[in-house]
C-alpha positions in Angstrom: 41.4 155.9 194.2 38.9 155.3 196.8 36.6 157.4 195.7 36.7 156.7 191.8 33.2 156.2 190.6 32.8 153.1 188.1 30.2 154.3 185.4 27.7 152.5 185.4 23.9 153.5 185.5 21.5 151.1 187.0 18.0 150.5 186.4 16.0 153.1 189.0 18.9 155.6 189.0 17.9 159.4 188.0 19.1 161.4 185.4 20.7 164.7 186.6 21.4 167.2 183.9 23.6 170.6 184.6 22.8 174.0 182.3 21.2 172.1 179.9 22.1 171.5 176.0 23.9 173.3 173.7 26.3 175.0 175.6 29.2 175.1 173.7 27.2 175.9 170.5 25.8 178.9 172.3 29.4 180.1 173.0 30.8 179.6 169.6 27.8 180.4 167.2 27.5 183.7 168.9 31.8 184.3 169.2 31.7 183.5 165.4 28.3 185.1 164.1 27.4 187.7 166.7 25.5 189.7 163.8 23.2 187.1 163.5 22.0 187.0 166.9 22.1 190.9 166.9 20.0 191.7 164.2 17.0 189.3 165.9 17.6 189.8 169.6 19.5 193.5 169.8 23.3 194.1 171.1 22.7 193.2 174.5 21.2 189.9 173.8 24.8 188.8 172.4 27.3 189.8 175.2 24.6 187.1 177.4 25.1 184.5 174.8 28.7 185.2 174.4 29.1 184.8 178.5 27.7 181.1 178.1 31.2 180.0 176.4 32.3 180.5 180.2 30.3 177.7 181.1 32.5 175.1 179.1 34.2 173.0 181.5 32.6 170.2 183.5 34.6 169.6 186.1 33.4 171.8 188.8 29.5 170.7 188.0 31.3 166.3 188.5 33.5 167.4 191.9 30.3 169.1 193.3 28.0 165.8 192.2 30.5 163.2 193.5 30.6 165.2 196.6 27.0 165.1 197.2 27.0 161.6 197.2 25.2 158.6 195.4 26.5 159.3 191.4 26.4 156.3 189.3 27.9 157.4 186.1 29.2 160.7 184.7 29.5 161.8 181.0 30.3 165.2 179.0 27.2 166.2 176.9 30.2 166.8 174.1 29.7 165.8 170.5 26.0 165.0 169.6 25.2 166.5 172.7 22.6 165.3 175.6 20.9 162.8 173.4 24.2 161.4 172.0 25.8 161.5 175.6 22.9 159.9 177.2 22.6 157.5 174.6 26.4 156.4 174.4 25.7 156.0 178.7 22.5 153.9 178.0 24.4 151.5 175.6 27.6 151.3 177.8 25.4 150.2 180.9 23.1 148.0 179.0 20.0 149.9 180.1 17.2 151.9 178.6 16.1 155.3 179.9 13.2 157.8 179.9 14.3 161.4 179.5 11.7 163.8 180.0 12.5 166.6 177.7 10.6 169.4 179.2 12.5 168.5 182.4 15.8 169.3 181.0 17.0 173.0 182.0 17.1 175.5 179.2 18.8 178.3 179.1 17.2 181.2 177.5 20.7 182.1 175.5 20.9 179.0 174.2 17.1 178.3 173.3 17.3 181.9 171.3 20.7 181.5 169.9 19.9 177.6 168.5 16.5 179.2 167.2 18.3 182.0 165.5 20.4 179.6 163.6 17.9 176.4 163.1 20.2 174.0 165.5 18.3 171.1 167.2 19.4 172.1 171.0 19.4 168.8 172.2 21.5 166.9 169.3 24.5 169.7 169.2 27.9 169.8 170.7 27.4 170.7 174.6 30.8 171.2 175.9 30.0 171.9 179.7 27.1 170.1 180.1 27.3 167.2 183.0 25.3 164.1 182.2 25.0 162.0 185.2 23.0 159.3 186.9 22.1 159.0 190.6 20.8 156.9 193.0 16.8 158.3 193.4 17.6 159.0 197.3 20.2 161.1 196.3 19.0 162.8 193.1 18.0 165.6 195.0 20.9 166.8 196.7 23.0 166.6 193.7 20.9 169.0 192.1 20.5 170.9 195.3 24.5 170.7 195.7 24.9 172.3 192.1 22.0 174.9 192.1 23.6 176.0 195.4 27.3 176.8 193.6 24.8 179.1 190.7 24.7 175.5 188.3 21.5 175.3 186.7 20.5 171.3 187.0 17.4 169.4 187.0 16.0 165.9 187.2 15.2 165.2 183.8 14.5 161.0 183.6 15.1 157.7 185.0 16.9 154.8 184.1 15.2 151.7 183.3 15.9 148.2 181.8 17.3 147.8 178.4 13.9 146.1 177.0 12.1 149.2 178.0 14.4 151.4 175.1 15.5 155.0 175.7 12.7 156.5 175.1 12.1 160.5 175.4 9.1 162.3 176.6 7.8 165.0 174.7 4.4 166.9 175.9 2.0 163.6 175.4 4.7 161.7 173.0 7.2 159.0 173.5 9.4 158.0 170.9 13.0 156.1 170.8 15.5 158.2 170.8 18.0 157.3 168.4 22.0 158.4 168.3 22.3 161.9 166.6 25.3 160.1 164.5 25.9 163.4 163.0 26.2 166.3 165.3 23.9 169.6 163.7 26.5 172.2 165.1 29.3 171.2 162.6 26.6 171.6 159.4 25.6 175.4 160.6 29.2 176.3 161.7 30.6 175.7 158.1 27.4 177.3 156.4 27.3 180.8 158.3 31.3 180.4 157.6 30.3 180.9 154.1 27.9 183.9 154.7 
C-alpha cells in the first residue's frame, strides 16, 4: 500500500513511452493475415512481427518504472492506443501535454506491418505498451531502467498546463490532438476478415 502510486500527471512531468504503438495490432494482424505481410516483406519478415504479440503485457515495463523511482501516472496504450491513452491521462489530470511524435520509439515490425495494412500506428489498439509520466529528474532512469531489462522506451513529451492543450509535434507542425474515439485496428480486422 505504501508504495501505490496515485495517477496523477503534473505540469513539468515527462512522458515515458515503452515499445512504442501498435503492439498488439502487430501481433494480431500478422497471427491473423500473415500472407499479407509475406507477399510485401518475404517469410522471414512475419515470424519478427508475429514475435511482437509476446510483448503484450505491461506489467513488467510498470514494476521496472515504479522501481526506478519518480512515476506520476501509469496507463495501458490499449484501445485507441498512445494518443487515446495519453489523452484519457491528460483529461483525468486536468493538464495539457506536448508529445513529440518522432520521439516515440517505433518498432520496425510494427511501422511495416501498420503500413502493409493502412493502420494509423499511433491511434490503434497497443496492448503492451506503458504510458507513463515522470518527474523530469527521474525521466531518465526510468527509461534507462527499462532499456537495461531489453524494453525499448523513450522520452517522448512533457506535461504542461491544461490551457496549453495536448498538442503533438510533428517535424515543424503542432496540432491538437484529438481522442481517436474510434480505434482503426477494429475497421481493418473485420475487412481483411472478409478477404
Amino acid at each position: 500500500k505504501e508504495k501505490l502510486i496515485t495517477p496523477r500527471c503534473r505540469p513539468g512531468d515527462a512522458i515515458v513511452i515503452s515499445k512504442g504503438p501498435a503492439i498488439e495490432t502487430t501481433g494480431l494482424m500478422s497471427a491473423y493475415f500473415p500472407k499479407f505481410l509475406e507477399e510485401k516483406y518475404g517469410k522471414g519478415f512475419v515470424k519478427k512481427a508475429q514475435d511482437v504479440y509476446y510483448q503484450m503485457s505491461t506489467v513488467k515495463d510498470a514494476l521496472i518504472a515504479a522501481k526506478a523511482g519518480g512515476v506520476t501516472a501509469m496507463h495501458d496504450a490499449t484501445e485507441c492506443g498512445i494518443f487515446g491513452g495519453l489523452y484519457e491521462m491528460a483529461m483525468h489530470s486536468d493538464v495539457g501535454m506536448d508529445i513529440y511524435l518522432e520521439k516515440i520509439v517505433l518498432q520496425d515490425e510494427v511501422k511495416k506491418t501498420c503500413e502493409c495494412f493502412d493502420i494509423d500506428p499511433y491511434k490503434a489498439i497497443s496492448e503492451g505498451t506503458l504510458l507513463a509520466t515522470v518527474s523530469k529528474i527521474k525521466a531518465k532512469d526510468v527509461v534507462k531502467a527499462l532499456n537495461d531489462e531489453s524494453i525499448p522506451a523513450s522520452i517522448a513529451g512533457e506535461v504542461t498546463s491544461k490551457k496549453q492543450g495536448i498538442c503533438v509535434i510533428e517535424k515543424d507542425r503542432k496540432y491538437k490532438l484529438e481522442h481517436p474515439k474510434i480505434d482503426p485496428f477494429w475497421g481493418k480486422f473485420e475487412e481483411y476478415l472478409k478477404k
